[in-house]
Each structure stands twice: as structure tokens, then as C-alpha cells.
C-alpha positions, 0 to 999 in steps of 0.5 A: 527452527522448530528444533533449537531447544532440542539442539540446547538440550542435545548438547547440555546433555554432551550426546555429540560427544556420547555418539562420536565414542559410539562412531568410534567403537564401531567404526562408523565413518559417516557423521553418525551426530547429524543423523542420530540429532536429526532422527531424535528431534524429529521423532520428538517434533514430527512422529511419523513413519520412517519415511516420513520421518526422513523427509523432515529430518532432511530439513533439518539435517545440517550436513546436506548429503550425510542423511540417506535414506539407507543410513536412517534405517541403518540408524534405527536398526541399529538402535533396536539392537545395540543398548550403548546409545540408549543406556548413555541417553537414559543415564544423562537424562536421569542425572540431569532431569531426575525428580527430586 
């Protein structure tokens, strides 16, 4: 329950809607949203090792059987090398929390 003002925030700042144009693009049939929102709360709540990571992304995954192993680490490959997710991550962030 740890997780829920990430979730208010995750959505405020419309990341579904970003990471379902990424699926899109990219063809990616499983629920990239489940895995990318369970990664993302648990990177900020619980920094660890991808293992561990996984294990408490578990957890929290809203989906049961959406979050593998495999498609943790196919995740964070993934954002190492694709910028889409990222850039789209920064600009909301800046527009919505920027210094004034």
C-alpha cells in the first residue's frame, strides 16, 4: 500500500497512456503498464538488485502473471536502450513539477 501516491502521481502525469503509445509502437503484446508502473514504484520504494527488485514488484503487480522474470529484465534492457519512454517520463515530470 506503500505504493499509492506513486500510483496518483503515475497517473497525473497520464504514464498509462505514454506507455500504451510505446507498446503500440513496438508491438508489444503483454501489459507493458503493469510491469513498467510495478518497476518504476519499486525502483523508488525498495532499490535493490533486479532480483530483488522483481520479488517486490511481485507484490505489488496488479495483474498476476503479467510480471516474469524474463519480462523485468526484457524491461530494463529495453530502457537502457530505447530514449521514447524516458524523454516522454522527463518532459511530463518538468511541465508538471518544474521550478518556478
Amino acid at each position: 500500500m506503500g505504493y499509492l501516491f506513486l500510483k496518483k502521481i503515475y497517473n497525473e502525469l497520464r504514464l498509462p497512456k505514454v506507455v500504451e503509445e510505446i507498446s503500440e509502437k513496438y508491438k508489444i503484446t503483454y501489459d507493458l503498464d503493469d510491469i513498467f508502473s510495478s518497476l518504476l514504484y519499486t525502483r523508488i520504494l525498495s532499490p535493490s538488485s533486479k532480483e530483488a527488485s522483481f520479488h517486490y514488484a511481485e507484490k505489488i503487480s496488479w495483474r498476476r502473471g503479467t510480471l516474469t522474470f524474463i519480462r523485468f529484465i526484457v524491461l530494463l534492457k529495453f530502457l537502457q536502450r530505447k530514449n521514447d519512454l524516458i524523454q516522454k517520463l522527463y518532459e511530463k515530470l518538468h511541465v508538471r513539477y518544474r521550478e518556478k
